[in-house]
Each structure stands twice: as C-alpha cells, then as structure tokens.
C-alpha positions in Angstrom: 35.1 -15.0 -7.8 36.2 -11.8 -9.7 34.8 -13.1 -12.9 31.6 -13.7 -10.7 31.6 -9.9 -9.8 32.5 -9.0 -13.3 29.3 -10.6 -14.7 27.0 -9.2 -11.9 24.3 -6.5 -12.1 23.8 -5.1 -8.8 26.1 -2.8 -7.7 29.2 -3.5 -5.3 29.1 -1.2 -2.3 32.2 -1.4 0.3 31.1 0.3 3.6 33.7 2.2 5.5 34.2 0.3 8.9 35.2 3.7 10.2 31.3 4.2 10.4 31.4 2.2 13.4 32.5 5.1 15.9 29.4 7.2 14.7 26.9 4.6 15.8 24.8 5.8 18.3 25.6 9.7 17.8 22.6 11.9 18.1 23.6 14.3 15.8 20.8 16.9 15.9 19.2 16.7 19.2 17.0 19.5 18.6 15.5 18.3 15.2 15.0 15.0 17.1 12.9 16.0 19.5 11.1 18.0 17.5 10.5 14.9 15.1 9.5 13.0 18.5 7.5 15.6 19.8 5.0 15.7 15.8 4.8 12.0 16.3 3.6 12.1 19.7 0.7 13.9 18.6 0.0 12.5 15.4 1.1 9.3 15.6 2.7 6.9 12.9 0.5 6.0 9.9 -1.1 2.8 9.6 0.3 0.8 7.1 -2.4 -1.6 6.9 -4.8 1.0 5.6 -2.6 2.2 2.8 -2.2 -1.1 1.5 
C-alpha cells in the first residue's frame, strides 16, 4: 500500500476529525442573512442557461 501512495499523483489529504464539533456552527449570522436576504430577491442563477 505505501508503495501504492508513493507512486500516486493526487495529493494525500488527512482531515482533522476534530472538525466534527464545528458542524453545524453558524459562524457569521449576520453575513448569513444578509447572503439569504440577496438571494431572496435575486434568486440563484440558472445553470441550464449558462451551459
């Protein structure tokens, strides 16, 4: 296995499990609704058209 990870190309990436407690957290309420109050009004581009 280690010679497997020796020959790869992509890039090995290790999360931190202690990542785990922070899911869920709103971290910037204010921004959020902010964010939630712009797409209200305008709405989410669609992604069929800019294909």
């Amino acid at each position: 296995m280690e010679t497997r990870l020796k020959k790869s190309k992509a890039p090995i990436i290790i999360i931190d499990k202690s990542l785990n407690e922070l899911k869920g957290k709103e971290f910037f309420p204010e921004k959020l609704k902010k964010v939630n109050d712009i797409l209200a009004k305008s709405g989410l581009p669609d992604i069929k058209k800019l294909k």
